[in-house]
SESE-451946 format. One record per residue (C-alpha): residue in three letters; x, y negated, z negated. Coordinates in steps of 0.5 Angstrom, whole numbers, plus 500, padded with zeros to 3 digits. Layout:
SESE-451946
ALAXYZ...
This chain:
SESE-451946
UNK500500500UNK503493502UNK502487497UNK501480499UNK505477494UNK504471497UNK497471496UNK497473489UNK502467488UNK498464492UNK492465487UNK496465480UNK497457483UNK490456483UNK488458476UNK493455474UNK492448477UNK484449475UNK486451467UNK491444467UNK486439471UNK481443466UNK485442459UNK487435462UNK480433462UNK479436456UNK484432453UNK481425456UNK474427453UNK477428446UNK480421447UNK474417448UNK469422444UNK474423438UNK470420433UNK464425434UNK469431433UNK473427426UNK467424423UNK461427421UNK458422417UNK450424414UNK445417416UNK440414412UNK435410414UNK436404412UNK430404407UNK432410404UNK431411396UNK438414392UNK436418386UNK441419381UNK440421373UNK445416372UNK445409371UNK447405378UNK447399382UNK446399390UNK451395394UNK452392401UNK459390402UNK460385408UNK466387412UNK465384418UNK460379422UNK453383422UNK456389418UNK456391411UNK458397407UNK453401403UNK455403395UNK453405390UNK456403383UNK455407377UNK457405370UNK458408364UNK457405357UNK463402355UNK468402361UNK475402361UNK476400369UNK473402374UNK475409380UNK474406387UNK472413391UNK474414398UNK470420400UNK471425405UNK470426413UNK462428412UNK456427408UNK455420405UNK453417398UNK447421396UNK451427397UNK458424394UNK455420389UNK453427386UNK459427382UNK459421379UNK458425372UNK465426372UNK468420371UNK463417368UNK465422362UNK471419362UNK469412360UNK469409368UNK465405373UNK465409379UNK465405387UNK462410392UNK463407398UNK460409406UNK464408412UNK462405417UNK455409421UNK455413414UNK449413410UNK446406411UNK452402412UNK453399419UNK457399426UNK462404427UNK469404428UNK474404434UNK480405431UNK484405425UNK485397424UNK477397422UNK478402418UNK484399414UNK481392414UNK474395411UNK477397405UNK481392404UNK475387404UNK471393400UNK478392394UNK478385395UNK470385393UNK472390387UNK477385385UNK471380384UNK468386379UNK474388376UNK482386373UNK486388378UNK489393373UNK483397372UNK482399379UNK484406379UNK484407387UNK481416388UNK481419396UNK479425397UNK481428404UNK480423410UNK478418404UNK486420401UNK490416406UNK486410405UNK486410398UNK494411400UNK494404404UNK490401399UNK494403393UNK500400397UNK497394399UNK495392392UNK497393385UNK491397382UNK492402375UNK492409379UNK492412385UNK489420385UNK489423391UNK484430392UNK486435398UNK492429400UNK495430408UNK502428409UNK499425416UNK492425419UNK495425427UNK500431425UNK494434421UNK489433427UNK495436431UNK499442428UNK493444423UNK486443425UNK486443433UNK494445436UNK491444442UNK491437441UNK498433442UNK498427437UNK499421443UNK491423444UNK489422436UNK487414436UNK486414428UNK493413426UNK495415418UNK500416416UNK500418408UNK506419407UNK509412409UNK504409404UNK506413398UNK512411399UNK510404398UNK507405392UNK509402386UNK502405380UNK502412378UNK500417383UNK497424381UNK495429386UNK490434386UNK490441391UNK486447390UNK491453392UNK486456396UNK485451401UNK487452408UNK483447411UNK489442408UNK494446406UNK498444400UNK505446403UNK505441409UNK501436405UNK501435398UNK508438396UNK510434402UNK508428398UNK510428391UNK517430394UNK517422396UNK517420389UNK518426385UNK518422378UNK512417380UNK507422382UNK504428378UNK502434381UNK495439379UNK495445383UNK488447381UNK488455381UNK484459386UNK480452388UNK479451395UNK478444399UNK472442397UNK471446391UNK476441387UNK471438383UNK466444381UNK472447377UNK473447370UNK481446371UNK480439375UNK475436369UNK480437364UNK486435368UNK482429370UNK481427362UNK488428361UNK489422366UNK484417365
């Protein structure tokens, strides 16, 4: 039998080619529509009634012409300060506020905060500069509330290297970083999505150029089972920046959204605040 090389050359081209147009189309895709894949925010209708056991008080932070930020604000009865929360990547307040409970036990008002198109808030986000303004002017207006020195900046995930940017901007009493990531295009790239080179990732933050900066404690927390985010490329990654500013809490089987239901993270946070 003969065998047209030439043919089955021919036709390996071809697939190839159609695998590289389809892939670079794929990748033009996720640029443009890339916010789809990394926010999954919860919306509420503009109306909507939060209920909550505890005491609080609903917020709109201005961020922008014709676009403020929905909060809430619970307060314990003799607060020390207040924990300004960046949540993570899906959901919205009615949901995170859940865990407000937490840190009201420990004697501190907590700012729960949505992003933009989370909740009730307005608008949407077009890149990172957006990001880092909004919560910059969510500090700032914190600062009206509070002393400076009694802000303590806590992000959990995506809401971890903002909380990072914050704390190296600003000069607040704490930072606490749940299910940190060294850096969200390296995580996109190299972790969640491999397929996805960094050049594509539009959203920018780098959590370690930040902890770098930061001059307040820091206190990291990561469940050893996360595999989501995975503690070796990221939160261990992190304290070796600055070894004697920042306190580790390996919280045992725990995985990365499981943190705060665990009773290891509850005494480890009592000991902090």
């Amino acid at each position: 039998m003969k065998i047209n090389f030439y043919k089955i050359l021919r036709r390996l081209v071809r697939i190839v080619a159609t695998l590289s147009i389809l892939y670079v189309l794929s990748l033009v895709f996720v640029y443009f529509k890339q916010e789809r894949f990394f926010f999954n925010p919860k919306q509420l209708a503009k109306d909507y009634k939060f209920e909550f056991k505890e005491n609080f008080e609903e917020l709109n932070i201005p961020v922008a012409k014709n676009t403020n930020l929905n909060a809430v604000l619970f307060k314990a009865e003799k607060p020390k300060g207040v924990i300004l929360y960046l949540h993570g990547n899906a959901g919205a307040i009615h949901d995170w506020g859940k865990r407000a409970h937490l840190y009201l036990e420990n004697n501190y008002d907590i700012l729960f905060v949505d992003y933009r198109n989370y909740g009730k808030s307005d608008g949407e986000y077009c890149n990172t500069d957006e990001l880092f303004s909004d919560m910059q002017k969510v500090y700032d207006f914190t600062k009206t509330r509070y002393n400076e020195n009694e802000i303590v900046v806590l992000g959990f995930s995506l809401g971890s290297g903002l909380a990072s940017y914050l704390a190296s901007k600003n000069n607040p009493k704490m930072l606490i970083l749940n299910a940190p990531y060294y850096s969200w295009k390296t995580l996109i790239s190299e972790e969640i999505a491999p397929p996805i080179p960094e050049f594509i990732i539009k959203y920018d933050i780098p959590s370690y150029q930040f902890v770098k900066q930061v001059t307040c404690p820091i206190k990291i927390f990561y469940g050893t089972r996360d595999f989501l985010i995975h503690p070796d490329t990221n939160a261990k990654k992190l304290q070796a920046l600055q070894p004697n500013n920042i306190t580790v809490f390996a919280i045992t089987d725990a995985g990365h959204n499981g943190l705060h239901i665990t009773k290891q993270y509850y005494e480890d946070l009592k000991k902090i605040l």
